[in-house]
N, C-alpha and C positions, 0 to 999 in steps of 0.2 A: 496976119498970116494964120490960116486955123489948117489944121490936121487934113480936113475935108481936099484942100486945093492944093497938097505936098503929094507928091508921087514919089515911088522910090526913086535912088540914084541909080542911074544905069553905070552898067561894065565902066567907061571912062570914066565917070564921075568918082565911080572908088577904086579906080586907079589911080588918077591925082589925089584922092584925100588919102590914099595909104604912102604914095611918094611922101608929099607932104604933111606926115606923121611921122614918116622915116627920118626926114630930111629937122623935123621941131619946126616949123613953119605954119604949122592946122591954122585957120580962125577959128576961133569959138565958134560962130556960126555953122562952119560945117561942120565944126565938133558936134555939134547939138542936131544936126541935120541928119548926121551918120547913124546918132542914138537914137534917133527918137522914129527915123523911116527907112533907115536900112535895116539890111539883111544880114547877120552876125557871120554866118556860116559865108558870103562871102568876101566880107573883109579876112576874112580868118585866110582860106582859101590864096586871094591876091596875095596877103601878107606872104604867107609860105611860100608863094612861089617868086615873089621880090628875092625872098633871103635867097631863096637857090639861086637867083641868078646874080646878087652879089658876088655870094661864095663861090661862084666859077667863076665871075668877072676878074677877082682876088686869085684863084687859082691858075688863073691863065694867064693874067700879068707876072708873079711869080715863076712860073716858067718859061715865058717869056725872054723874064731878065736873069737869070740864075746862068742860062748857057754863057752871056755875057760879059758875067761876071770873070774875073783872071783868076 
């Protein structure tokens, strides 16, 4: 596998490898795939906007359950 015949990863491709970096599940493989022919700026990018939509996912369940609560 040489440099020459690697393309970058597209949009899904680093959305699954930032899931699973979230999640501790990476291969090495794509570990190596991400460094060596991806784009920094958009792992960075996805990352940030994963957390934000934790942090509401978390924030919505939260209130959610909190009316429910006695």
């Amino acid at each position: 596998m040489t440099g020459a015949t690697q393309v970058k990863p597209g949009l899904l491709k680093v959305i699954k490898s930032v899931l699973a970096a979230f999640l501790g599940v990476q291969s090495n493989a794509n570990r190596e795939r991400d460094f060596t022919h991806g784009s920094p700026g958009m792992f960075i990018a996805v990352g940030l906007g994963m957390t934000v939509l934790l942090v509401l996912a978390v924030w919505l369940v939260v209130k959610l359950v909190l009316p429910a609560a006695p």
